[in-house]
N, C-alpha and C positions, 0 to 999 in steps of 0.2 A: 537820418531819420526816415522812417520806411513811408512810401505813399500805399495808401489803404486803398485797394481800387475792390466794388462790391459790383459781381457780375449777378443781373437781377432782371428776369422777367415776368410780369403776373403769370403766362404760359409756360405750361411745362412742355420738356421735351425739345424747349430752344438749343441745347450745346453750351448752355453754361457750365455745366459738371466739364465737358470735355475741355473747352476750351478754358477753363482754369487749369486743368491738369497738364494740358500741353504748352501752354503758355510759361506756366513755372520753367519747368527744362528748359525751356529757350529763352529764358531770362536769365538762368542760371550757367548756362551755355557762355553768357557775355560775363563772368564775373560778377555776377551781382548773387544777392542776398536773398533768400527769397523762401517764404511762410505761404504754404497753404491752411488754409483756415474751413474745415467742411460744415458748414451751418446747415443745412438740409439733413432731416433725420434717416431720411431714405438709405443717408452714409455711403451713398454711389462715388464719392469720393475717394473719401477712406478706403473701401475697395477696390479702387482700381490702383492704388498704390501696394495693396497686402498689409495694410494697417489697421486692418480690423483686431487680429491678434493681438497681444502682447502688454507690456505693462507702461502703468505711466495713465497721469488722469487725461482726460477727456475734456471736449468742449462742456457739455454739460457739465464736469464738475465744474469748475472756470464761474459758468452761472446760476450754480446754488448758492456759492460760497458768499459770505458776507462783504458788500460791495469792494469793501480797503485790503479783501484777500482776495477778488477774482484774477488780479492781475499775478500774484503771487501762485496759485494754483495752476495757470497756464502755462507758466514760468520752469514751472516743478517738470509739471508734465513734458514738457519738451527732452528737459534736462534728463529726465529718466531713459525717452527712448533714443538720445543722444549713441550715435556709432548702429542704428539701426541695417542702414542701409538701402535709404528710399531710395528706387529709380527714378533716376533724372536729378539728384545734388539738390532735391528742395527738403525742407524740410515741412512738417505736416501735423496742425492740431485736429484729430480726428474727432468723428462722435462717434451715437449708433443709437438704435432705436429709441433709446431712452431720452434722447433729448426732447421727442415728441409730446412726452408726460412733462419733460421739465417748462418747455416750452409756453404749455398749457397752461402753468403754474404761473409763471412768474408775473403775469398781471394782479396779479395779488399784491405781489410787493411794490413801497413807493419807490419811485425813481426805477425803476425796472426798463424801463427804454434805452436807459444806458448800460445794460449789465455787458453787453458786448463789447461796448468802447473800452469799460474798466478793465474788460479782460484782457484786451488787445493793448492798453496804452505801454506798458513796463518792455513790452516786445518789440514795439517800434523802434527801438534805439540799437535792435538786434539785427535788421534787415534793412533792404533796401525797397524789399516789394514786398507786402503782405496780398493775397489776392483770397475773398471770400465768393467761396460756393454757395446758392442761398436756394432757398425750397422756391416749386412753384407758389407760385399768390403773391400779396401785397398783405400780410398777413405781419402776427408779432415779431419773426425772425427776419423778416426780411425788412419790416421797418429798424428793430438795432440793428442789422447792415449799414443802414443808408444812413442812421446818425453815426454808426461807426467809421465811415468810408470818409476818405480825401474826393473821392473820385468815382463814378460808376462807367459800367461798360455794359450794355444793354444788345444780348446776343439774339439773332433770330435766324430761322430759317426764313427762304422764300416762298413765305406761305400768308393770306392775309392773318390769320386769327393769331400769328407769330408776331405780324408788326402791329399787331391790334395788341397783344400783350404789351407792346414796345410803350405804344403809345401810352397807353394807361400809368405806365412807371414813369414816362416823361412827365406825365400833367401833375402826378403826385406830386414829384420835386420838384415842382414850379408853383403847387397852388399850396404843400404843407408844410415837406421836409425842409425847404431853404428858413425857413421862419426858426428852424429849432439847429439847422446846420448850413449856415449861409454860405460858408467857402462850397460846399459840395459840387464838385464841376462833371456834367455829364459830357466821356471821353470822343461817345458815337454811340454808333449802334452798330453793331459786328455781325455780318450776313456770312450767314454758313452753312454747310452744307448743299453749296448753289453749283449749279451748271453752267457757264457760261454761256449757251446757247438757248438756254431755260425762257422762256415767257416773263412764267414765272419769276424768275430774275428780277428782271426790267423791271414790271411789273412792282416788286417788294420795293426796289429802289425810289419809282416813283412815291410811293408810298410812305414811306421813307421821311420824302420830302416835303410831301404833302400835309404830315403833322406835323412838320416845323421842325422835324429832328434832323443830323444828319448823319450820314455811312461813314465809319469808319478808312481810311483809306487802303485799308488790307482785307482781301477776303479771303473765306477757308472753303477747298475747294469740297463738292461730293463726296465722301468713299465711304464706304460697306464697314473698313474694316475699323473703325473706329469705335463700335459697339463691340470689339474683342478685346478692348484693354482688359475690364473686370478678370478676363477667363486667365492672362497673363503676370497678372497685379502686376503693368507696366501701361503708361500711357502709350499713342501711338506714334509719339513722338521718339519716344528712346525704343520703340518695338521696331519704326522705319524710318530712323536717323534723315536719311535722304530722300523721303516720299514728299509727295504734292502738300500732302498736310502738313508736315513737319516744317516746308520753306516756309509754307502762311504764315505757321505760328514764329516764324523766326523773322520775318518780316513786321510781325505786329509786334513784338517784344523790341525790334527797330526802332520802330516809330514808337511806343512807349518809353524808353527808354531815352530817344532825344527829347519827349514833350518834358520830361522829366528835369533833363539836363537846362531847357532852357529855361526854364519857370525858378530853378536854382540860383544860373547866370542871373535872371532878371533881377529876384530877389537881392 
């Protein structure tokens, strides 16, 4: 059964799009199973795989559909672009701008805060890791996220108004989300994009700690070239196998992967 992990920060711009995209391949790297999921209408997901084309329903259809067929609809969708050929061995529910209309929409309907969980539940049994991409904000997409999610992973750069977004998803699921999804376990908070000699750094780290949250024990290091996936539709992971980034993201799919294992064991 897959762990749902929902990478979320009120701030955009933190390396959540990225660090779902490279984190897949490196989970998939180890044998495991593994669903990207792009909630963010922007679709910077989707595109950096080369899945904006092609056939097979979409996230938004998933949540138009009548709740007892969302799950079935996502299901489809898979199954259609099944033998695609995403880089990096993950497979991927894409959107595109159109979720922003539907988005809009679905507060209208009852029960609509779960339309993500119905959609994702039938797929769990398909993977090992589902990992969702989510828009900036604390907004309707990013709350189904966090009722959808086993687990969040809260990415930032070394920047205050980054761990100030941090901050603000932390205090949520402590003062709303646990009341409506009590298991929800936040994994860290993932500093990226950092310098190790940076100020800045330190600085974020303190920071960090200071709201009660804590760092992840993997970070992703600086590079330039991680804004060229989209031009590639190839993460920078499968573009530089062997780069600084790519160890991060293989070291955090390490350390997910035994939090994983031992929560299994204990069970």
């Amino acid at each position: 059964m897959a762990e749902v992990i929902a990478f979320v920060n009120h701030k955009g711009g933190v390396t959540k799009t990225t660090s779902v995209a490279n984190l897949g391949p490196a989970l998939v790297e180890r044998q495991l199973r593994v669903l990207l999921v792009d909630a963010d209408s922007q679709a910077n997901l989707t595109e950096c795989f080369g899945a904006e084309e092609g056939r097979g329903s979409r996230l938004e259809d998933a949540l138009v559909a009548p709740a007892r067929r969302r799950g079935e609809v996502a299901r489809r969708g898979l199954a259609e672009r099944a033998g695609a050929g995403v880089p990096g061995g993950v497979d991927i529910l894409p959107c595109s701008e159109e979720l922003a209309d539907v988005v809009a929409e679905l507060p209208r309907q009852a029960g609509y805060e779960l339309a993500l969980r119905d959609a994702l539940a039938p797929l769990r049994e398909l993977y090992d890791f589902i990992l969702i991409d989510t828009p900036p904000g604390l907004g309707v997409m990013s709350g189904m996220a966090l009722l959808a999610a086993d687990s969040v992973v809260i990415p930032v750069r070394p920047a205050d108004l980054d761990v100030g977004g941090a901050a603000k998803v932390y205090n949520l699921i402590e003062e709303s989300v646990r009341g409506l999804n009590p298991g929800l376990d936040v994994l860290g908070v993932l500093v990226a994009q950092a310098q190790r000699r940076w100020v800045l750094r330190r600085d974020a780290h303190a920071a960090i700690e200071d709201q009660g949250m804590q760092a992840l024990p993997v970070e992703v290091p600086f590079s330039v070239r991680v804004g060229a996936a989209p031009r590639f539709a190839a993460p920078t992971f499968v573009l530089e196998p062997d780069g600084r980034v790519a160890q991060a993201y293989r070291k955090l799919a390490e350390h997910l992967a035994a939090s994983r294992a031992a929560v299994e064991v204990a069970a």
